[in-house]
Phi, psi and omega in degrees: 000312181293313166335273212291327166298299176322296175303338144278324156306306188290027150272327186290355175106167166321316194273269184347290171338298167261016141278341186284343160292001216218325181259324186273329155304308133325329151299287175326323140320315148320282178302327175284306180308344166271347174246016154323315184284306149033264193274333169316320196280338195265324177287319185278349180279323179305315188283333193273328163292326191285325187259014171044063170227095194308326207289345205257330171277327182260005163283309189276013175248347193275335194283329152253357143346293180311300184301311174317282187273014145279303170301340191267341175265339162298296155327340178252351181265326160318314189250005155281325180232022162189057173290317188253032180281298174313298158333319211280333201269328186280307226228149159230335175323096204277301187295340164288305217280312166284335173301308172284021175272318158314313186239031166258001130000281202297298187293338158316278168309317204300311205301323190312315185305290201241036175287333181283325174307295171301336180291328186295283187313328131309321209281309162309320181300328173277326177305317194078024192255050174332324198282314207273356206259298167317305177296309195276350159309302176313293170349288171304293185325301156329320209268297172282002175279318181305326162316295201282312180308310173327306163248037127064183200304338179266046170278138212261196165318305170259354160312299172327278162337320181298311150297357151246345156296330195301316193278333172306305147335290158301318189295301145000262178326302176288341195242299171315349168304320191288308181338285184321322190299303188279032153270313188297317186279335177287308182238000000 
């Protein structure tokens, strides 16, 4: 997917090329500090599977549900008022420096879309449950191919985006399908 991201923003020109690069670091920032809780979740989802103790597995999912959608709104209010302070740290180039001001938008949103997706993927990562981590990847993937076909070779910028929040989204959605399968198979 980043492959396919990348290779299309550098069609969108220079500018685009390195705002969208200035945003997918943020984004990765972003992504590691929501999985931190992650991983947290993932050492307490082991032990509640391994000690068959379901209240201790819906103790780490109501928990990180909770941490999760405190970080991710703390983060998004963060790059709601003060993007371009954060831009200002990537860039002194002033026409990259407003695309991304243009497109921080995206960075508003990603964490919301997708903290919960990472948080799932600990909690499966305690699980040992790889397979179902996969299947909703591909989804979201499917999900973000459709996108980009839709709006085909004159996809702007924030289409692009769009299309990666859509698989971020999708990554959310699909991988919350899966929960019940490790409640079912576990406890």
């Amino acid at each position: 997917m980043t492959v396919t991201f990348t290779t299309i923003g550098a069609r969108l020109g220079e500018t685009a090329l390195a705002a969208n690069a200035i945003l997918l670091q943020i984004h990765y920032l972003m992504a590691y500090l929501l999985g931190g809780f992650a991983n947290a979740s993932s050492i307490v989802v082991g032990r509640s599977i391994g000690s068959k103790q379901f209240p201790l597995f819906k103790r780490a999912l109501s928990l990180s549900l909770f941490w999760g959608t405190l970080s991710a709104c703390l983060l998004s209010l963060i790059m709601l008022l003060f993007d371009e302070g954060i831009f200002n740290f990537f860039t002194t180039i002033e026409e990259v420096k407003n695309a991304a001001v243009d497109l921080g938008i995206w960075m508003v949103i990603y964490p919301i879309a997708g903290f919960w997706a990472l948080q799932l993927e600990g909690i499966f990562a305690g699980a040992t449950d790889a397979k179902s981590v996969r299947n909703s990847i591909f989804f979201a993937l499917l999900a973000f191919v459709i996108v980009i076909i839709i709006y085909g070779k004159g996809i702007s910028p924030h289409e692009l985006w769009l299309s990666f929040t859509v698989f971020t989204l999708g990554r959310t959605v699909f991988l919350s399908m899966y929960v019940r399968k490790i409640e079912r198979s576990n406890f």
